[in-house]
N, C-alpha and C positions, 0 to 999 in steps of 0.2 A: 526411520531415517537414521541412519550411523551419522553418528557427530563426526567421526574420524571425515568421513567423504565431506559432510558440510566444512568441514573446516579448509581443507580442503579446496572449497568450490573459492570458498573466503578469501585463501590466501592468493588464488587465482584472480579473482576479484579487485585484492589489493595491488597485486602487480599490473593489470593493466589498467588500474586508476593512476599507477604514478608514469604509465607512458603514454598515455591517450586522455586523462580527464572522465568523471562520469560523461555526458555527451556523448563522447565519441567513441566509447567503448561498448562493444556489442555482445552477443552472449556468444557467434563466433570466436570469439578474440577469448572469453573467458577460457571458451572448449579449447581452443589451439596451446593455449597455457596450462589447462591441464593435459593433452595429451587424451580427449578422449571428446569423442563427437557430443555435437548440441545436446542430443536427446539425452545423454546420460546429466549432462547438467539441471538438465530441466528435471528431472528427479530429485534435485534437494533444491532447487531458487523456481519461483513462479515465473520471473522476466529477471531485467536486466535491474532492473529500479527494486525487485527484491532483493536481489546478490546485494547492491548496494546498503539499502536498509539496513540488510542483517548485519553489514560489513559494518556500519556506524553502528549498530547496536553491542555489536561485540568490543572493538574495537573503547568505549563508551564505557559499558561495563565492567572491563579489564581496570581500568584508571579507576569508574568506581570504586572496585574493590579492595586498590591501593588505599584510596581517601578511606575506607570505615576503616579498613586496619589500623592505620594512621589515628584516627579518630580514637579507637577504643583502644589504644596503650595508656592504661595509665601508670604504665611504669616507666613514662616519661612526661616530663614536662608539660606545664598546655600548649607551650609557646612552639616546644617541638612536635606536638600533635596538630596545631592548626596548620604551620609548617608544609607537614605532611599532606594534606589535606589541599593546602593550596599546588603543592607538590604535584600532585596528583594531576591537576586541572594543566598548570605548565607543561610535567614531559608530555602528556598526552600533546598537547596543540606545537610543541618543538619537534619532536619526532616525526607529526605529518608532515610539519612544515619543511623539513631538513631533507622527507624520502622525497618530494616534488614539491610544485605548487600548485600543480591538483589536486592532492592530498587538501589541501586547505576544503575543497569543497564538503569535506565531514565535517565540518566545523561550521557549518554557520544555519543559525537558528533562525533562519527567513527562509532555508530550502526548504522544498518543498517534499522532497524525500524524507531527509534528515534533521529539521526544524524542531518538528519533537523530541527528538531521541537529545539535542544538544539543549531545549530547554528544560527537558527532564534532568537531564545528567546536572546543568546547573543549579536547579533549583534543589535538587537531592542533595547537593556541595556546601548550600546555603542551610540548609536543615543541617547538616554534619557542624556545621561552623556555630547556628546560631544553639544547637547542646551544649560547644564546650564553653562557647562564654557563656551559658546560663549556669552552665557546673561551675565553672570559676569563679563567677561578678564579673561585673564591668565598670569602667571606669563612671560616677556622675556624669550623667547626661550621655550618655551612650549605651542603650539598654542592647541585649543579645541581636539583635535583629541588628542595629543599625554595621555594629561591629560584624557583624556577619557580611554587609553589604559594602562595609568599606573595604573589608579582606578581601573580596570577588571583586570590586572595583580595581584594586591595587594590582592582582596576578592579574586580570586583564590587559594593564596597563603593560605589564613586564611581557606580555606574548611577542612584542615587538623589538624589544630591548636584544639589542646586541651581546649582551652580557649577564642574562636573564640566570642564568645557572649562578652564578656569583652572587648578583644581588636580591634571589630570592630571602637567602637565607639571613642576611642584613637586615634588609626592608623588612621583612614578617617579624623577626624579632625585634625589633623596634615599634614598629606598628603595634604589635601584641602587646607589649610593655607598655603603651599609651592607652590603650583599649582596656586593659586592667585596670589599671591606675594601680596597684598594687605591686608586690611584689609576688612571684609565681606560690600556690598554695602549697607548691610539695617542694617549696623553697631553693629551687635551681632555676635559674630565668637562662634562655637564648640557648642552651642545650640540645 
Protein backbone atom coordinates (compact mmCIF):
# COMPACT_ATOMS: atom_id res chain seq x y z
CA UNK A 1 0.00 0.00 0.00
CA UNK A 2 1.87 3.47 -1.01
CA UNK A 3 1.59 5.95 1.94
CA UNK A 4 1.78 8.59 -0.70
CA UNK A 5 -2.02 7.41 -2.00
CA UNK A 6 -2.99 6.65 1.96
CA UNK A 7 -2.12 10.02 2.66
CA UNK A 8 -3.87 11.03 0.24
CA UNK A 9 -7.10 9.20 0.93
CA UNK A 10 -6.30 11.13 4.49
CA UNK A 11 -6.36 14.35 3.40
CA UNK A 12 -9.57 13.51 1.35
CA UNK A 13 -10.88 12.28 4.41
CA UNK A 14 -10.07 15.53 6.14
CA UNK A 15 -11.69 17.67 3.87
CA UNK A 16 -14.91 16.41 3.92
CA UNK A 17 -14.89 15.95 7.73
CA UNK A 18 -14.65 19.73 7.91
CA UNK A 19 -17.86 20.08 5.28
CA UNK A 20 -20.22 17.40 6.13
CA UNK A 21 -19.12 15.89 9.76
CA UNK A 22 -17.93 12.13 10.26
CA UNK A 23 -21.93 11.09 9.91
CA UNK A 24 -22.71 12.52 6.95
CA UNK A 25 -19.74 11.99 5.04
CA UNK A 26 -19.67 8.82 2.69
CA UNK A 27 -16.79 7.09 0.92
CA UNK A 28 -18.65 8.82 -2.34
CA UNK A 29 -17.79 12.10 -1.14
CA UNK A 30 -14.13 10.87 0.03
CA UNK A 31 -13.78 9.48 -3.96
CA UNK A 32 -15.27 12.87 -5.58
CA UNK A 33 -12.42 14.77 -3.47
CA UNK A 34 -9.92 12.81 -4.64
CA UNK A 35 -10.90 12.68 -8.08
CA UNK A 36 -11.05 9.01 -8.57
CA UNK A 37 -13.93 6.34 -8.22
CA UNK A 38 -14.92 4.48 -4.80
CA UNK A 39 -13.16 1.34 -5.67
CA UNK A 40 -9.72 2.98 -5.99
CA UNK A 41 -10.48 4.23 -2.40
CA UNK A 42 -11.31 1.17 -1.12
CA UNK A 43 -7.66 0.07 -1.92
CA UNK A 44 -6.02 1.97 1.03
CA UNK A 45 -9.49 2.48 3.79
CA UNK A 46 -11.61 -0.67 4.62
CA UNK A 47 -15.12 1.84 4.96
CA UNK A 48 -15.78 5.14 5.86
CA UNK A 49 -15.22 4.64 9.84
CA UNK A 50 -11.45 3.44 8.64
CA UNK A 51 -10.66 6.55 6.57
CA UNK A 52 -11.67 8.17 9.83
CA UNK A 53 -9.67 6.11 12.33
CA UNK A 54 -6.70 6.29 10.48
CA UNK A 55 -7.39 10.13 10.07
CA UNK A 56 -7.34 10.52 14.07
CA UNK A 57 -4.57 8.13 14.34
CA UNK A 58 -2.29 10.24 12.10
CA UNK A 59 -3.53 13.24 12.65
CA UNK A 60 -2.78 12.14 16.93
CA UNK A 61 0.51 10.95 16.13
CA UNK A 62 1.76 14.05 14.28
CA UNK A 63 1.11 16.18 17.91
CA UNK A 64 2.56 13.17 19.43
CA UNK A 65 5.62 13.58 17.96
CA UNK A 66 5.82 17.13 18.63
CA UNK A 67 5.27 16.39 22.52
CA UNK A 68 8.54 13.66 22.59
CA UNK A 69 10.59 16.17 20.82
CA UNK A 70 9.51 18.69 23.07
CA UNK A 71 10.04 16.21 25.91
CA UNK A 72 13.67 15.03 25.09
CA UNK A 73 15.32 18.75 24.62
CA UNK A 74 17.23 18.93 27.29
CA UNK A 75 18.85 21.75 26.02
CA UNK A 76 16.12 23.44 27.31
CA UNK A 77 14.57 24.20 30.31
CA UNK A 78 11.97 21.67 31.92
CA UNK A 79 9.67 24.28 32.23
CA UNK A 80 10.02 24.82 28.29
CA UNK A 81 10.00 21.09 27.71
CA UNK A 82 6.58 20.56 29.58
CA UNK A 83 5.65 23.66 27.74
CA UNK A 84 6.10 21.86 24.78
CA UNK A 85 4.55 18.88 25.59
CA UNK A 86 1.32 20.53 26.68
CA UNK A 87 1.92 22.51 23.41
CA UNK A 88 1.47 19.71 21.56
CA UNK A 89 -2.09 18.68 23.14
CA UNK A 90 -3.41 22.53 22.50
CA UNK A 91 -2.43 23.31 18.65
CA UNK A 92 -3.54 19.77 17.93
CA UNK A 93 -7.35 20.51 19.57
CA UNK A 94 -7.07 24.56 18.16
CA UNK A 95 -6.44 23.75 14.60
CA UNK A 96 -9.36 21.04 14.43
CA UNK A 97 -11.21 23.27 16.15
CA UNK A 98 -10.56 26.61 14.02
CA UNK A 99 -10.76 24.05 10.24
CA UNK A 100 -14.69 23.35 11.50
CA UNK A 101 -16.67 22.19 14.33
CA UNK A 102 -16.66 18.77 13.14
CA UNK A 103 -13.33 18.53 13.31
CA UNK A 104 -14.02 18.44 17.05
CA UNK A 105 -15.41 14.97 16.58
CA UNK A 106 -11.42 13.58 16.46
CA UNK A 107 -11.17 14.71 19.67
CA UNK A 108 -13.37 13.04 21.90
CA UNK A 109 -12.58 10.00 23.85
CA UNK A 110 -16.35 8.47 24.36
CA UNK A 111 -16.21 7.98 20.27
CA UNK A 112 -16.67 5.18 19.31
CA UNK A 113 -14.24 5.46 16.42
CA UNK A 114 -11.74 7.60 17.97
CA UNK A 115 -12.14 7.05 21.82
CA UNK A 116 -8.98 5.10 21.88
CA UNK A 117 -6.60 6.76 19.58
CA UNK A 118 -7.66 10.14 21.98
CA UNK A 119 -7.18 8.11 25.23
CA UNK A 120 -4.02 6.69 24.15
CA UNK A 121 -2.58 9.89 22.74
CA UNK A 122 -3.54 11.38 26.24
CA UNK A 123 -2.35 8.94 28.48
CA UNK A 124 1.13 8.80 26.32
CA UNK A 125 1.10 13.07 27.11
CA UNK A 126 0.79 11.97 30.80
CA UNK A 127 3.74 9.41 30.79
CA UNK A 128 5.89 12.31 28.64
CA UNK A 129 4.87 14.80 31.54
CA UNK A 130 5.04 12.43 34.68
CA UNK A 131 9.35 11.62 33.24
CA UNK A 132 10.19 15.18 33.29
CA UNK A 133 8.85 15.94 36.82
CA UNK A 134 10.38 12.61 38.02
CA UNK A 135 13.92 14.03 36.16
CA UNK A 136 13.39 17.28 37.71
CA UNK A 137 11.54 16.72 41.49
CA UNK A 138 8.60 18.08 42.51
CA UNK A 139 7.47 20.27 44.73
CA UNK A 140 6.39 18.31 48.57
CA UNK A 141 3.33 16.83 48.33
CA UNK A 142 3.08 16.76 44.73
CA UNK A 143 4.92 13.61 43.46
CA UNK A 144 5.42 13.19 39.40
CA UNK A 145 2.06 11.82 38.71
CA UNK A 146 -0.06 14.24 40.42
CA UNK A 147 1.97 17.27 38.65
CA UNK A 148 1.49 15.39 35.47
CA UNK A 149 -2.36 15.39 36.06
CA UNK A 150 -2.65 18.83 37.12
CA UNK A 151 -0.61 19.88 33.68
CA UNK A 152 -3.46 17.90 31.50
CA UNK A 153 -5.97 19.31 33.71
CA UNK A 154 -4.87 22.84 33.07
CA UNK A 155 -4.29 22.59 28.93
CA UNK A 156 -7.65 21.13 29.04
CA UNK A 157 -8.89 23.85 30.63
CA UNK A 158 -7.18 26.48 28.14
CA UNK A 159 -8.90 24.29 24.81
CA UNK A 160 -11.71 26.67 25.26
CA UNK A 161 -10.02 29.89 26.27
CA UNK A 162 -10.28 32.46 23.73
CA UNK A 163 -6.73 33.48 24.31
CA UNK A 164 -5.23 29.97 24.70
CA UNK A 165 -1.96 30.68 22.52
CA UNK A 166 -1.18 33.68 24.94
CA UNK A 167 -1.89 32.27 28.07
CA UNK A 168 -0.35 28.77 27.52
CA UNK A 169 2.95 29.91 27.82
CA UNK A 170 2.06 32.14 31.26
CA UNK A 171 0.02 29.61 33.00
CA UNK A 172 2.62 26.48 32.37
CA UNK A 173 5.33 28.50 33.53
CA UNK A 174 3.99 29.33 36.53
CA UNK A 175 2.34 26.19 37.15
CA UNK A 176 5.76 24.57 36.54
CA UNK A 177 7.48 26.76 39.05
CA UNK A 178 4.88 25.74 41.70
CA UNK A 179 5.11 21.99 40.75
CA UNK A 180 8.95 22.23 41.35
CA UNK A 181 9.13 24.10 44.18
CA UNK A 182 12.45 24.80 43.18
CA UNK A 183 14.25 26.70 40.97
CA UNK A 184 14.65 25.04 37.20
CA UNK A 185 17.90 22.48 37.59
CA UNK A 186 19.66 23.80 34.44
CA UNK A 187 19.06 27.21 36.23
CA UNK A 188 16.91 29.19 33.47
CA UNK A 189 13.14 29.05 34.64
CA UNK A 190 9.98 30.19 32.01
CA UNK A 191 12.46 29.91 28.91
Amino acid sequence: MGTDRLDEVLDATYDCLTRYGVRRTTMDDIATTMGVSRSAVYQYVRSKDDAFRRLAGRLHEQALVRARRAAADSAVPYAARVRGVLAAKLELVLALSEDSPHTAELLDDKARLFGGICSDFTAELRHLLIGLFAEAGTAEGAGPVEAADICISFVVGLENATDAHRLLPLGSDALVAGLLGAPDPTGTTGS
